[in-house]
C-alpha positions as CSV (number, residue, x, y, z in Angstrom):
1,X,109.4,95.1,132.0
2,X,109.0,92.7,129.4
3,X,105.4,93.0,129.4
4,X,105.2,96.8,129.7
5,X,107.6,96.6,126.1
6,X,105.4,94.4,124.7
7,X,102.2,96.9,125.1
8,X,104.4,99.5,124.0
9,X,105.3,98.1,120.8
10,X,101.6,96.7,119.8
11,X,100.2,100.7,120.5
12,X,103.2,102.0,118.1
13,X,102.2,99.0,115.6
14,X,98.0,99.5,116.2
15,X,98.7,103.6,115.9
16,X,101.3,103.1,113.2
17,X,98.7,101.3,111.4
18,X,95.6,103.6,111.4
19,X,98.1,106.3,110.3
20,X,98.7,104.2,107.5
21,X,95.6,104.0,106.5
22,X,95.0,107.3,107.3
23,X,97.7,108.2,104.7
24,X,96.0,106.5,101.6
25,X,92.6,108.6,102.5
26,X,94.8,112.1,102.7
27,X,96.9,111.4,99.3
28,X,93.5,110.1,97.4
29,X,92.3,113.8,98.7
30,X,95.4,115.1,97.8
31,X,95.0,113.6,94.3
32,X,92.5,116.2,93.1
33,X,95.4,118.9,93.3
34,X,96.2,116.6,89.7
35,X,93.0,117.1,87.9
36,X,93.6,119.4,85.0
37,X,91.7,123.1,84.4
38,X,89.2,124.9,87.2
39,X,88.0,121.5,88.2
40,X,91.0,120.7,90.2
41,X,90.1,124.2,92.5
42,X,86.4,123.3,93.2
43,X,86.9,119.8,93.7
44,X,89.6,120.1,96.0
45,X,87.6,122.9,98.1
46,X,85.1,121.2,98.4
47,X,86.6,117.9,99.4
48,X,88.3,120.2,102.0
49,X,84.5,121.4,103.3
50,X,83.8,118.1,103.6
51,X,86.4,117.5,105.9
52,X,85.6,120.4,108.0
53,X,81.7,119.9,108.3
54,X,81.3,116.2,108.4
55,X,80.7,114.9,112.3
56,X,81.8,111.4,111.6
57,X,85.0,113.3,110.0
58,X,85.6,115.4,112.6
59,X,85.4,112.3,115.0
60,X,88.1,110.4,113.4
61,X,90.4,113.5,113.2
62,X,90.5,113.5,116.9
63,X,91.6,109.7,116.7
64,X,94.0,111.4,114.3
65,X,95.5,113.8,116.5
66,X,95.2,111.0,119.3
67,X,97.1,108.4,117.5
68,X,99.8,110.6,116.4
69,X,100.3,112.0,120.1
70,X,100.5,108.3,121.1
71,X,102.9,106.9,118.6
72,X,105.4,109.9,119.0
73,X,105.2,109.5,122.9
74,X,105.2,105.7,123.2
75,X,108.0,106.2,120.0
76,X,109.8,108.3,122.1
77,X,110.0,106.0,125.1
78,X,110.9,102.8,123.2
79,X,114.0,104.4,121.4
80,X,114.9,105.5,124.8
81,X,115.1,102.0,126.5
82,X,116.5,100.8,123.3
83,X,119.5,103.4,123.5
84,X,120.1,102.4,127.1
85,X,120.4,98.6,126.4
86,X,121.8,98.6,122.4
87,X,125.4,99.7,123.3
88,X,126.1,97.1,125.5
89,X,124.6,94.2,123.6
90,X,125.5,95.0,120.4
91,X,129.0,95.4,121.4
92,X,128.7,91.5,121.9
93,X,126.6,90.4,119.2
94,X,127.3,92.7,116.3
95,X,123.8,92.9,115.4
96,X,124.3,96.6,115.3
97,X,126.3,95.3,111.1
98,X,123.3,93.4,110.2
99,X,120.4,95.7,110.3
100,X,119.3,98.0,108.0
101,X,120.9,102.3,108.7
102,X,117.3,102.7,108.3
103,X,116.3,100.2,111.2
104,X,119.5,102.1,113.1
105,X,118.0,105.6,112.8
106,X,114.1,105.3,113.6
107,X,114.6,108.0,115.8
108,X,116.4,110.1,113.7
109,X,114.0,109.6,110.6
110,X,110.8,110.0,112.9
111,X,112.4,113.3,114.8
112,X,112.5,114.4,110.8
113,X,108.9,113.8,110.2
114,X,107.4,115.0,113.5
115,X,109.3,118.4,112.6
116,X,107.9,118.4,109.5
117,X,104.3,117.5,110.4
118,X,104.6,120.8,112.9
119,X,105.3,122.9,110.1
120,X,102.7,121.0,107.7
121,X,100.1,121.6,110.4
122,X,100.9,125.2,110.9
123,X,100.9,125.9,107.8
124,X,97.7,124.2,106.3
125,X,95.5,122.9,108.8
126,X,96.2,126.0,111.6
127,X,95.8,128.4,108.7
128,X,92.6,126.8,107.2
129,X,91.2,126.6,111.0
130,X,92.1,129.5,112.7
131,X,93.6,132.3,109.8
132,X,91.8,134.3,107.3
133,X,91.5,133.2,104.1
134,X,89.5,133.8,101.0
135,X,86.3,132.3,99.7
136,X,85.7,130.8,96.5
137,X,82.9,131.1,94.8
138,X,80.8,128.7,96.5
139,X,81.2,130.5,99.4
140,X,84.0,127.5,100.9
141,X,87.3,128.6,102.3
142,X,89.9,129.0,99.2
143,X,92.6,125.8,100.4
144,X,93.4,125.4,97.0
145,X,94.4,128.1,96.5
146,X,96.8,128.6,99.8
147,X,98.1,125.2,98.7
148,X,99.3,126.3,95.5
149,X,100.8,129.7,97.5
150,X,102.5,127.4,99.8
151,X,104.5,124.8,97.3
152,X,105.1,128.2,94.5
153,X,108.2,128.2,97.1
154,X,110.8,125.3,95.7
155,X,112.8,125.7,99.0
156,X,109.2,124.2,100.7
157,X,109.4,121.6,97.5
158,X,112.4,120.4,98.2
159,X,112.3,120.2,102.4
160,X,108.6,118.1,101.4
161,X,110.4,115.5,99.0
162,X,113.3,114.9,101.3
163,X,110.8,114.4,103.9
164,X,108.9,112.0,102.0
165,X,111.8,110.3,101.6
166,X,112.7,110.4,104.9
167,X,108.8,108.9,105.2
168,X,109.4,106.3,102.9
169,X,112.1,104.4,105.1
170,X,110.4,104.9,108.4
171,X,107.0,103.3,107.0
172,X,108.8,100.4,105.6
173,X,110.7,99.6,109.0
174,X,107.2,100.5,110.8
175,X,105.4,98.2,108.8
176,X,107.7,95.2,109.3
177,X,108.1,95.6,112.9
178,X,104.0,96.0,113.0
179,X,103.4,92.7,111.3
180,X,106.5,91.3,113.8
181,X,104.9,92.6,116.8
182,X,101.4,92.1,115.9
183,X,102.5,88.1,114.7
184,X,101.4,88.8,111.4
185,X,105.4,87.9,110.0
186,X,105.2,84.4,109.3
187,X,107.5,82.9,107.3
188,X,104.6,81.0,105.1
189,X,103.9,84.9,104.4
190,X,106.8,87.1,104.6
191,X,107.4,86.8,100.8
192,X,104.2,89.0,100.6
193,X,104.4,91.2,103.4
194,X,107.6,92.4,102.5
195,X,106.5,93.1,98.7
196,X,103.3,94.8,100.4
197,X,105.3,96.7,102.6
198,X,107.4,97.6,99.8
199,X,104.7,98.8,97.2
200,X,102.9,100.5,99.9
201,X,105.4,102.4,101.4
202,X,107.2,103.3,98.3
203,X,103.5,104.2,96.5
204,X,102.4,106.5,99.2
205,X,106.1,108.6,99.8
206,X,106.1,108.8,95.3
207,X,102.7,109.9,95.6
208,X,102.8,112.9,98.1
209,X,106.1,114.1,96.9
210,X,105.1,114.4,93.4
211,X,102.3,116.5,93.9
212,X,103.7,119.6,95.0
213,X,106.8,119.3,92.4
214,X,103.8,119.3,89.5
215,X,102.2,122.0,91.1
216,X,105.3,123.9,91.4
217,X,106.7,123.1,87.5
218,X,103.4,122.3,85.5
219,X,100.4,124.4,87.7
């Protein structure tokens, strides 16, 4: 059993991780939403074709969609066997009033993100797949546009922030406990890993949430 929770954890951490990095290439993507004047529309349509017509991308969304299946599942079974065994133990040791609320409620704070990833998936990626939407005039699928549509709506603003928040504290537990499990938190490092952790986590959540609240307020 110990072994089996062992594997477990080092799939959440390896997963955890290429979603990480995933994250930095989808915000730097993301980015171009920024850019003042027309430029912001052509350049972020055509980093979207890109996406859509590239092999080697296409490749590594399907280690997307893997990983994400595989950290929710292997997520899912962790918190399971923690529940079982945490009530009991930290009856005895108390260690349930030393750990973080956010450390607490993993479950609760990933449950929050898979919901909203269903509702970011429908309404980008199966919409720029699978509905109909308008060309620009290079003859590429109008995304920047639909993405505009989508965050005109402040309730849709304000559900994204709170679940970048909501982000923000599960990446900064995940990260910890990846380094941990992956033997990376030694104390002749842990000053640094916890200020990477920190700036990273913290860098990415500020970054995705203010997008759409400048394209809501200032597009």
């Amino acid at each position: 059993m110990t072994q089996s929770t062992l594997t477990r954890k080092i799939w959440m951490a390896l997963t955890g991780l290429f979603l990480c990095f995933f994250l930095i290439i989808h915000l730097l993507g993301n980015l171009q939403l920024l850019i003042p004047g027309p430029a912001s529309k052509e350049q972020f349509n055509a980093y979207s074709q890109l996406l859509s017509g590239n092999i080697i991308i296409k490749i590594i969304a399907y280690i997307l969609y893997a990983s994400i299946i595989a950290h929710v599942v292997y997520a899912i079974i962790i918190t399971v066997m923690n529940t079982r065994t945490r009530n009991v133990k930290y009856h005895y040791d108390k260690r349930g009033n030393l750990s973080k609320w956010y450390t607490r409620n993993m479950g609760v704070l990933g449950t929050i993100i898979f919901i909203f990833l269903v509702i970011h998936f429908r309404d980008f990626w199966y919409v720029y797949k699978f509905g109909e939407l308008p060309l620009d005039e290079h003859g590429h699928k109008d995304l920047y546009t639909l993405v505009i549509t989508v965050y005109s709506e402040l309730w849709y603003v304000v559900i994204y922030v709170i679940c970048m928040i909501a982000l923000c504290y599960h990446l900064i537990h995940g990260f910890f406990s990846a380094a941990r499990t992956l033997g990376l938190y030694h104390p002749k490092y842990v000053r640094w890993i916890r200020i990477l952790g920190w700036v990273y986590s913290v860098g990415i959540c500020a970054g995705f949430a203010f997008i759409p609240v400048y394209v809501h307020f200032l597009k």
